[in-house]
C-alpha positions as CSV (number, residue, x, y, z in Angstrom):
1,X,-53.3,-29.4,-42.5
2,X,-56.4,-27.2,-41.4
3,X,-55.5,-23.9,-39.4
4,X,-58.1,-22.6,-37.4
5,X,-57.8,-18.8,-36.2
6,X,-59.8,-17.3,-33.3
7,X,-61.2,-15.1,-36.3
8,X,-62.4,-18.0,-38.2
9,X,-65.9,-18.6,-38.9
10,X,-65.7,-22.4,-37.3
11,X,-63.1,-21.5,-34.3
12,X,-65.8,-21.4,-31.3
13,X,-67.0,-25.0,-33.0
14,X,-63.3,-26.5,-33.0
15,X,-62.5,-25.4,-29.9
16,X,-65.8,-27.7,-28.7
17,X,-64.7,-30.4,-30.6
18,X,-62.0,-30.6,-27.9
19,X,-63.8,-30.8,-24.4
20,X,-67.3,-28.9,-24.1
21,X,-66.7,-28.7,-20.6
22,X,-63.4,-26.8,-20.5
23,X,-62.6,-24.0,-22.1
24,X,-59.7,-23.4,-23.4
25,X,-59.2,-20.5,-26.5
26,X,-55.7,-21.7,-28.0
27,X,-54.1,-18.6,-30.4
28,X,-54.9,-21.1,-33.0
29,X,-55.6,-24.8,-33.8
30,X,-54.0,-26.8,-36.1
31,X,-55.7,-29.9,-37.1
32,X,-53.1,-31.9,-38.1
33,X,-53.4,-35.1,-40.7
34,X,-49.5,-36.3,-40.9
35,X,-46.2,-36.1,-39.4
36,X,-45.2,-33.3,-41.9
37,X,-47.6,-31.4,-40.1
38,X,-47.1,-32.3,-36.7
39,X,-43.6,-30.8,-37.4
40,X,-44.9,-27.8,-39.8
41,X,-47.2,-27.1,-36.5
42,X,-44.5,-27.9,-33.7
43,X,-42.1,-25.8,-36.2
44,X,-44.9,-22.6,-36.4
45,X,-45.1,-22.8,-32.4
46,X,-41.3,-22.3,-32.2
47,X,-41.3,-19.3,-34.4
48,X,-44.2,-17.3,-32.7
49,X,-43.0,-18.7,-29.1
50,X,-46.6,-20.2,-28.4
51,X,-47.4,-23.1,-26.1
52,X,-48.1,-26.3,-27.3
53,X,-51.0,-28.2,-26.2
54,X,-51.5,-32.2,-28.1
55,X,-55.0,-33.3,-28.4
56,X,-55.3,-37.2,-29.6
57,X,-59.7,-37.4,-30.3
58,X,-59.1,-41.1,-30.2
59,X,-57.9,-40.6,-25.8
60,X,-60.4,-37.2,-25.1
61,X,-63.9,-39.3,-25.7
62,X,-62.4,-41.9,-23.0
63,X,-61.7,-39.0,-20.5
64,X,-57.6,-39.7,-20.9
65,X,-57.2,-36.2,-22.2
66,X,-57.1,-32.6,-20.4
67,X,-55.6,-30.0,-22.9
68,X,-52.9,-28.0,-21.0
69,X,-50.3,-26.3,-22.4
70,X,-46.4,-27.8,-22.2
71,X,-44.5,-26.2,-19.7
């Protein structure tokens, strides 16, 4: 799994890769390649009390996907 950190050299181009037209500056991204890290993620959320926000690339190029946090 990739984390990206708003002090990371590639953060502003990440947080593109998501929807150009919205802008959204998440505490940090993690780009997720498995299950194991959908649950190291999920499970790094929980600790640090962040909100969780899911992004699928294959839905956000068909206009499916709006990045909001869970409530």
């Amino acid at each position: 799994m990739k984390w990206v950190r708003p002090d990371d050299v590639d953060y502003d181009a990440t947080c593109a890769l998501f929807n150009a037209m919205i802008a959204r500056r998440p505490a940090v991204i993690a780009a997720c390649a498995s299950a194991d890290d959908v649950r190291e993620a999920l499970a790094y959320a929980r600790q640090h009390s962040l909100a969780v926000a899911v992004f699928d690339p294959d839905n956000v190029f068909r206009g499916n996907q709006n990045i909001e946090p869970a409530a």
